[in-house]
Structure formats: C-alpha cells, structure tokens
N, C-alpha and C positions, 0 to 999 in steps of 0.2 A: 447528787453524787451517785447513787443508786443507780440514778437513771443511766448515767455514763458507764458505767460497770456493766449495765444489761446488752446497753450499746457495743461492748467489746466483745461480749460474752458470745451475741447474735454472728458478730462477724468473725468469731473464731469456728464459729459451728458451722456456718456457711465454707470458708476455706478448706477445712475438714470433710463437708459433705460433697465439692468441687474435686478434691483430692481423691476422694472414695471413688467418685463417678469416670475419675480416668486414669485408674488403675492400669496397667498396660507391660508389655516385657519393654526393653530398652535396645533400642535399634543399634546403637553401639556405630552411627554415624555412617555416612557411605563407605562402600566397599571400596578397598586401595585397588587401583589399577595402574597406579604408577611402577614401573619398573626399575630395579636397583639403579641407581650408578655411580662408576665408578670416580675415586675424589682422589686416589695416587696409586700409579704404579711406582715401582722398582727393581729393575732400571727403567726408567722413564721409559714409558712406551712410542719405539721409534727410534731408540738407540742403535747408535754404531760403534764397531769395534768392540761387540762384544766378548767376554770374556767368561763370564761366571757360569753359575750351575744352579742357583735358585732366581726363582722371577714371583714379587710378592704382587697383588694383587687387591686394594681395596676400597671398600663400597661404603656405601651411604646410611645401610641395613645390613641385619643379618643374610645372609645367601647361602644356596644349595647347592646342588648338583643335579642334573636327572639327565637319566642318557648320555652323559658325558665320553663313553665309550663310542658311540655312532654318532655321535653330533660332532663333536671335537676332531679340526681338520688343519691336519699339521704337516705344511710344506713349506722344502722339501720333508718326507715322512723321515721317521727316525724308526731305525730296526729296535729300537729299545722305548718303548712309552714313557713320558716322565710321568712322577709320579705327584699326584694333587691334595694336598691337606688342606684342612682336618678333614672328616670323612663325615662330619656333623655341620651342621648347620655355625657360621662364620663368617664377622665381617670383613675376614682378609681372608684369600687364597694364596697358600706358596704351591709353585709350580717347582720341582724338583726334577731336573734334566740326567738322567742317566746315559744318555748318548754322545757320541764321540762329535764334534760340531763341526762341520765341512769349513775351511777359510772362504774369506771375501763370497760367503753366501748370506742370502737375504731369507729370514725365517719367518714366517708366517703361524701364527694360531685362531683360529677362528673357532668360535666358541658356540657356534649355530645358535640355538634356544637351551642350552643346557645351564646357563648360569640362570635361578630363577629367585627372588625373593622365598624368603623361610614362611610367610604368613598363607598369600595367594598365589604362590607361584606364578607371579607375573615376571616373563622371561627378557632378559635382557639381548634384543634380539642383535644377533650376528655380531657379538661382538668380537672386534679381532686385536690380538696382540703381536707389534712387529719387531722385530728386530736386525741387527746386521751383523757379522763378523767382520766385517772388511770395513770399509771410510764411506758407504755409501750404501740409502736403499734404492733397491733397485724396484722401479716404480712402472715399468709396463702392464697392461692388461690385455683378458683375448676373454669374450664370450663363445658357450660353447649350447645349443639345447641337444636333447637327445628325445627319440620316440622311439615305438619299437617297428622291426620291419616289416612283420605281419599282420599284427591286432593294433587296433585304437587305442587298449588300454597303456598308459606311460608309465612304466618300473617308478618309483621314487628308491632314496638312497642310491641314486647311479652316480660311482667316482668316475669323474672327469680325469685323465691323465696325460702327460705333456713327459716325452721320452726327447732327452739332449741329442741330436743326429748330430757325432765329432767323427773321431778317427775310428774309436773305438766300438760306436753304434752295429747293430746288428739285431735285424726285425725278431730275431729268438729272444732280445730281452727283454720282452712283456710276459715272456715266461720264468723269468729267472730273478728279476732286478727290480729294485723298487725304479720309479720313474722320480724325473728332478722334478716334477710340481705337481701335485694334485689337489683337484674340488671336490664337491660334492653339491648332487642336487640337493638332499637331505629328504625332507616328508613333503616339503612344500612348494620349492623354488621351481620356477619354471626353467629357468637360464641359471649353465653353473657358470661360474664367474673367477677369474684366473686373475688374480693382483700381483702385483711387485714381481713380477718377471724381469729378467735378461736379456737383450736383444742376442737374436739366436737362431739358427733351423732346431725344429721337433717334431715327432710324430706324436700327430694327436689319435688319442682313443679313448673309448669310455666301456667300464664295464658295472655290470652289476655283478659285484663280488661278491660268492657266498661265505667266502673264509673271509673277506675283510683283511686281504694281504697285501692289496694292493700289486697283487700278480695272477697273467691269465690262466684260469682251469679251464679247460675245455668240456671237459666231464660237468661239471656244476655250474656254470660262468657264461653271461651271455655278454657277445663284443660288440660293438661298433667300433668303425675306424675314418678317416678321414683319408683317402687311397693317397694322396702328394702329400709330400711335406709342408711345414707350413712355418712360414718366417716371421719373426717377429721385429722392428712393432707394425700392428696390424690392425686395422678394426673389425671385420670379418667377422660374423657370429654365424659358426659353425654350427650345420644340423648332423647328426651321427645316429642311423640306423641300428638298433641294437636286436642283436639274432643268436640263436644258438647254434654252434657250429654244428655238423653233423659229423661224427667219430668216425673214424675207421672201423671196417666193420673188425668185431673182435669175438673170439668165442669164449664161453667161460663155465668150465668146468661142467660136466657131461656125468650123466647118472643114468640109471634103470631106476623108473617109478615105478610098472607094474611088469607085470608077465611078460608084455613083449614093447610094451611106452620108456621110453628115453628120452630125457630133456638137459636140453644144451641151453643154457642163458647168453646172450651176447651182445655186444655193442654197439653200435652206428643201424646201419642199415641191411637189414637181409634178404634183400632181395638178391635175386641171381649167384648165391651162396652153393660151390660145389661140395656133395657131399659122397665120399666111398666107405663103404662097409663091406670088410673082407671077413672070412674063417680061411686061412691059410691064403690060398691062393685065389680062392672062388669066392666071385662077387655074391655079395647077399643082396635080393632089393629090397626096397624100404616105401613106405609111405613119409611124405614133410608134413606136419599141418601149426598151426601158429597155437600158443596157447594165448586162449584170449586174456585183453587186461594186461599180460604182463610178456615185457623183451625174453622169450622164451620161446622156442621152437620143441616139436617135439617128433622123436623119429618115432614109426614104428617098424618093427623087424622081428621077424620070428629065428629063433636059435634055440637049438637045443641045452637045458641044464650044464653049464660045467662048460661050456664051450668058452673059445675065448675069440673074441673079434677088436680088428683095428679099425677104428672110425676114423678116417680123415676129412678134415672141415680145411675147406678154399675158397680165399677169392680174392682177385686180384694179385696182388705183392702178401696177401698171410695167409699163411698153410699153419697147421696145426693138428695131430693126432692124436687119438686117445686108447689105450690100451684097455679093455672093459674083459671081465668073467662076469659071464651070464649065471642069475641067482634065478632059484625059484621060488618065486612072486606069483601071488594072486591074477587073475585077471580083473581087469575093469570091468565094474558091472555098465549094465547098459540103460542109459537113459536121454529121453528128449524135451527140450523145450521149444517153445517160443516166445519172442519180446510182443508178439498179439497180445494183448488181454482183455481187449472187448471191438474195438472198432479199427477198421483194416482202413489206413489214409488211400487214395488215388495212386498218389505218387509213390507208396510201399508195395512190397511185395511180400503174401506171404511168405514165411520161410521158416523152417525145423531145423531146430539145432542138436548135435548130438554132439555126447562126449566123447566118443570114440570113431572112425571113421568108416562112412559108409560106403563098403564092397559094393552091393548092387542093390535096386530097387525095382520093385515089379505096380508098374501103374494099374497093374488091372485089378490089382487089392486093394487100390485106393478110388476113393468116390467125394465127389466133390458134389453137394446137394444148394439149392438156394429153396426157397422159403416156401416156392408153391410146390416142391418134392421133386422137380424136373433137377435131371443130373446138367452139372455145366463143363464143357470141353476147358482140358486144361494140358499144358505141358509142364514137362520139370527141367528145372537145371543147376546142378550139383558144383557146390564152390567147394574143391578138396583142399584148400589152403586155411580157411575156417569153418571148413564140417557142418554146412549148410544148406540143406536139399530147399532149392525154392519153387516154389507154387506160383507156374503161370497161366492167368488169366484174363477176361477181361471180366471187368466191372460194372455193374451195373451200381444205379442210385439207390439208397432207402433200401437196400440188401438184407436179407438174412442168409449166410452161406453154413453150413458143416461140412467139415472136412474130416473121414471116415478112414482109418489106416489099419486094414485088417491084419492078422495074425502073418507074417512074413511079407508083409511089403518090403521091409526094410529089414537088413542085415549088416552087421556089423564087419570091423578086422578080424572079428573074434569069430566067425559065422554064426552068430546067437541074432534070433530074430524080434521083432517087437510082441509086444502083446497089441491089444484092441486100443486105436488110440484116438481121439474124437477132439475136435475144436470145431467151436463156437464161435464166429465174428461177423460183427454188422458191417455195411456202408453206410455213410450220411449220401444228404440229398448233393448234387453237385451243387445247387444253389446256397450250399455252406461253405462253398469256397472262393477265391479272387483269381484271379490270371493277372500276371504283369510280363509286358511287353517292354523289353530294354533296347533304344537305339543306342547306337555308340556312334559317336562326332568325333573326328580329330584321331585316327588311331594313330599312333606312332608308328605299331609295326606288327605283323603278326609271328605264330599264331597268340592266341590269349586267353583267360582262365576267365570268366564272368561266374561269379560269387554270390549265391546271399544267404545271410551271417544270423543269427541271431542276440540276442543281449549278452549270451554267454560263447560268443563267436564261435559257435558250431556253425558248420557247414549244412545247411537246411538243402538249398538247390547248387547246380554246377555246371555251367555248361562251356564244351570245349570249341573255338571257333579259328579258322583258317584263313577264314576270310571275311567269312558274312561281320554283318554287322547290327545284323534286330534278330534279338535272341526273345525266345518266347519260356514263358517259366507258368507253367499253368497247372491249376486246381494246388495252391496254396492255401496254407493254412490259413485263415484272417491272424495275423498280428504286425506288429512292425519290423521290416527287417533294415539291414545294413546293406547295402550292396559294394561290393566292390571288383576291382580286375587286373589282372597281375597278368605281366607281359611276360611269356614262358620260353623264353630265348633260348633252354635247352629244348624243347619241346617234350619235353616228357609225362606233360598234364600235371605237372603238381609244380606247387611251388619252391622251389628251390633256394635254401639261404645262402649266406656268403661264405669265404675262409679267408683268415688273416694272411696266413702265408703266402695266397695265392694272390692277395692283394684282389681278392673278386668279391664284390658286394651283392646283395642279396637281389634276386629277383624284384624288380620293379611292383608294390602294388599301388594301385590309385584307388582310393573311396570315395565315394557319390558324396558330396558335402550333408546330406540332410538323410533321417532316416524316411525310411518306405512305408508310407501305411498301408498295405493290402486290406482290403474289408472283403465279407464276402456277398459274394454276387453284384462282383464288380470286377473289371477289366481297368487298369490301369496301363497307363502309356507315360513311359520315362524316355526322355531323353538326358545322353550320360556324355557331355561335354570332355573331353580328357584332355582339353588345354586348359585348362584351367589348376 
C-alpha cells in the first residue's frame, strides 16, 4: 500500500517539476486577420425606390471608424455629409442622411478602408453601399488612372470627377458645382473606378483637391482633364495628366521695407511685368530684383522723406496702382554670400550673392589666386534679377583657388562698399566625374527640352535642342539620374503646363524608362528611343 502511495507521490512531483520547467507567458492564439463582415443591412443593400433617411449597417464584430472623412466616397456627393453613429466602437453603424435625395438617382457609398475591426484593425476593404431612388440601379462603369504631368511621383487621394454635359452644362462648373459622380484614387488604388453610372455624355476630370470640395481652386488645386467628351457605356480606361495651372499674373499688396526697398508679393508668373513709378509728373527709375525663396519682387527707388509716389504694376489684361508716402526707414545693411563652401563642381560657377543690388564693380580689386600663387584670368557677369556677380573661369583639376575682394570692389544701391572679402574653394580631379552622351530615336518634333532629374526631381543638367539629336552632358556628378524630354511646342525653353479653360494640355514630357547610372571616370552612351 505504501508502495503505491510513493508511486503517486513520484508522479505528482514529476508533473509539478515538468510544469515548473515550462513556465512561459500565454500566446493568447494567433493574431486575427480576418476582416469584419457584414450579416444585414437596412434597407437591404441594393435597394430601390428609396425613401428614408437612416441606413443601419451590421457586422459580425465590434467595428470602428478611422479616416472616414477622406476614405468615404459618396456619389453622387451630397452638399450636406450624413452623419455616422456611434462614434465608439459598434457592431451596427446608422448612417443618418441630412441631404435632400435627387429622384430616379443611383447612390453610391464606398467605404475605402475605413470600416476596420475594434481589436486589429483589420479593414473591411472597399466596401460599398447602394442604393436607388427611382425602380432601377443604374449599373455602368468607366475606369480612369491619373499621373502627374511633369514628375514620376503619383498624388494619391486624386478625386476622379464625371460632370453631366445636358443643356445646362458649361466648362465653368468645375468651379462652381459639385459633379454627378465622383471616385477616388484613395492611398493606394492605382485605377479610380466609376460604378453604377447612367448612360450619358460627361466631362471627365480629376483633381487633387486641397479643400476636398469637390470644386476646381486654381490657387491650391492641381487638374487633369480629358480635352473631348466622353460617352457612356464605354470601356476606355482613361489616363488624366494632373498639373497646376499657372495664375494670372496678380499683384498684391506693396510696402516700403527699408530706406529705399519696396516689395510687392504677386501671383502667376513675373516675367515681363510692366512697372511705373511717378512723384507728380516725373518718372522716377527704379532697380526690379526677385526676392529669393519667395513670389516677391522687390523695387528699389530713391525718394525723398514725405514724398508721395504712384506705382503702377502691368501686364497684359491687369493694371493695378498703388498710392505710397515715403517713410524714413533705415538703410539695408550690406552683406555677401555664397552657396560654395568648400569644393567648386565643373559644371557651377562661382557666384556672390548680395542682399542688396550691385551699382558697379572694379575687377582690378579683385584677384583670383590658385595654389602655386600664380593669379588666374577671369571675367565677371552680373545677374541683376537675383543679385549675383558671377566669377568666370576656367578650371583646372585637383585645384586650390582664393578669391580676394579688396576694400571697394563692390558697391552697393546704397554706394557703401565692401570690406576685405576672401573665399577658399577646391576642384576635384576630373577623373571624379562621368560624361553621358544622349542619342535621341524617333523625335516627334522639335525644338525640345533634354533633362536630367534627380531622386528629388531637381533639375541637375538641361539642354535646349532645335534640331540635333546627341546631346552631350559632361563632368557629372557620379550618382543616378532620371532623364527625360519635353517637347516645348511654345518654344520658350521651359516647360509649360496646361489650362482647363483653354482646353490645352500640358506640354508633352517623355521619361527614359530605367534610371541612369553615371559613375565616375566613365563615359556613358544612351540611346533614348521616343516611340516607345
């Protein structure tokens, strides 16, 4: 009997010391990744002849909400949002309709990823709720993609829009008027996708909206359009170039910053912008220069204390004056920099920036040294639109230069002269750099803008061609670039984007399909196919 006791005894100790040995937290099972779903709406979803004003909603589990505000895509849109309870986690949702309901129209709610489970927010993806007012849904579809016109990178959140062309139609209501159907790409979608349509003409367009109004700002708002109308039903998956207009030029609002600096902020574009500045009758002249960084111009003009002057700003179709008394104000003090700060590229030049504009400059107070003391022949030339005296030279490899700016080289609007002013900057060896040689195949037409870009689609090199067609880009930094080439149909060397109004789409660009690798102390040879 004993014996048998001991026997129990052992094996109690043993399961106990087994228990001991695997001690452990509690994994609490795999992680859910199932996604809600849902077991009954009300009114059935897919109903017609609707009538009501709440639509319940419910799931299998508790659910959330997240981003409901920019996911949730409701056409046609309603001037009025309905409103969604609880605001807590629940396994029914009521939709609460505060909007007035168009007849014999087909409604639409797509729910992108915002409906997500309360535990792991696993999202119940694009789920959509339909419905009808009329006897019937109306069941067409049209895909639409969008890119943008200039850069590779692709906006997400671009509303897709589809405008009714009837009697009433008129290209000004993408500024005014919600549109009868709208998508959305969302965060992810490659293709926005247009369901339960009408058969019908529309303008389609897509914008990235910054107010989310579902109406075009020019000022904040980049557009694509699709220039014809477009009929529905269709299977046609539309591509829609998205650009920002460029504004009418506009001026806005005009000050005295210092003793004799005046800045004017303005709109669109400033080039070739007329400007008069009177005291009575008599012209006053003025220097223009750009204030860097920001759409700012800035005048300078000397006028005595107490004076008063008319400034008149023109160009094109807007005029606009401005009535000013001259205050006394400080003068600007005087200072220079440079974007040098140790090693001068091939392809740069140097260049002195000043804050104020420079009257005149005397070269023989400036001295330009390289490393074995021997002076080097240079010329200068003065950008008075950004207040930039540049330094020309040629270059040599593995360089040591200073560059020596004695006491009145340089003088200001102000005639105040510099003090003693000295920079420091190396060359590398040329064999730290790459050359790339671009043929072009296939041109459409000329002349044309040849590009190349870097990760952050800066403009690194540019060149402008008429005709040729092997464009040379050389002493490149080593890294990878983008290349591309934009077919400059105004010819004005820049790229030029589209306007709604005018129904004109953006300057053509085409990108090299694969990036560039430059290395250095390498010559590279591209050929740039452009049928392709």
């Amino acid at each position: 009997m004993q014996s048998v006791y001991s026997k129990y005894l052992l094996l109690l100790l043993a399961i106990i010391t087994i228990g001991c040995a695997k001690r452990g937290s509690i994994t609490g099972g795999k992680k859910d990744t199932i996604p809600p779903v849902l077991i009954s709406s009300l009114p059935k979803n897919g109903s017609i002849n609707f009538i009501g004003k709440d639509i319940q909603l419910t799931f299998d589990e508790f659910v959330k909400l997240k981003d409901v505000s920019k996911q949730l895509i409701i056409s046609p849109p309603m001037k009025l949002q309905p409103e969604i309870l609880p605001a807590t986690a629940s396994k029914t949702l009521t939709l609460k309709i505060k909007d007035t309901l168009q007849p014999n129209t087909t409604y639409s709610f797509n729910f992108g990823k915002s409906i997500q489970d309360n535990n792991e927010g696993n999202p119940y993806q694009q789920f959509k709720y339909v419905f009808s007012t009329g006897s019937y849904i109306d069941s067409l579809t049209l895909g639409a993609t969008t890119k943008d016109a200039l850069g590779k990178k692709v906006d997400n959140f671009v509303s897709i829009l589809l405008y009714e062309v009837n009697e009433k139609y008129t290209d000004s209501a993408i500024y005014k008027q919600a549109p009868r159907y709208v998508t959305n790409t969302l965060d992810s979608l490659k293709i926005g996708k247009f369901e339960n349509l009408k058969k019908g003409k529309y303008r389609l367009v897509a914008l990235k909206d910054a107010n989310s109004n579902n109406k075009f700002d020019p000022k904040t708002d980049k557009i694509g359009f699709q220039k014809d109308f477009i009929t529905l039903p269709n299977d046609t998956i539309y591509e829609l170039e998205l650009f920002k207009e460029e504004l009418p030029f506009k001026s806005i609002n005009f000050s005295q910053a210092s003793a004799a600096r005046y800045t004017m902020g303005y709109e669109g574009n400033s080039k070739d912008v007329k400007i008069s500045i009177k005291k009575g009758t008599e012209e006053i002249p003025y220097l223009l220069t750009k204030l860097p960084k920001k759409d700012s111009l800035q005048l300078w003009f000397k006028a005595p204390k107490g004076d008063s002057v008319k400034v008149a700003i023109s160009k094109n179709n807007y005029a606009k004056s401005y009535s000013l008394k001259i205050r006394d104000q400080k003068k600007d003090s005087l200072n220079f920099t440079t974007a040098i700060s140790e090693t001068l590229n091939f392809r740069d030049n140097f260049e002195i920036n000043s804050n104020s504009p420079i009257s005149k400059w005397d070269v023989s107070k400036m001295k330009l040294i390289k490393k074995d003391s021997s002076e080097v022949k240079f010329t200068t030339e003065y950008d008075a639109y950004n207040q930039k005296l540049k330094i020309l030279f040629t270059k040599g490899p593995q360089e040591k230069y200073n560059l020596k700016l004695l006491p009145g080289a340089l003088y200001n609007y102000y005639d105040m002269k510099n003090d003693t002013l000295s920079y420091n900057f190396t060359t590398n060896d040329i064999s730290e750099y790459g050359n790339l040689k671009v043929t072009l195949e296939n041109v459409k037409r000329f002349p044309v803008i040849v590009q190349l870009v870097d990760e952050k689609e800066n403009v690194i090199a540019s060149e402008f061609s008429e005709k040729n067609t092997v464009l040379n880009f050389e002493l490149l930094e080593p890294k990878k670039y983008t290349l591309r080439l934009i077919y400059d149909d105004n010819k004005d060397k820049e790229w030029t984007p589209g306007n709604f109004l005018a129904l004109r789409q953006s300057e053509e660009v085409i990108y090299f399909p694969k990036e560039l690798d430059v290395r250095a102390n390498w010559d590279v040879e591209q050929p740039f196919d452009l049928s392709k």
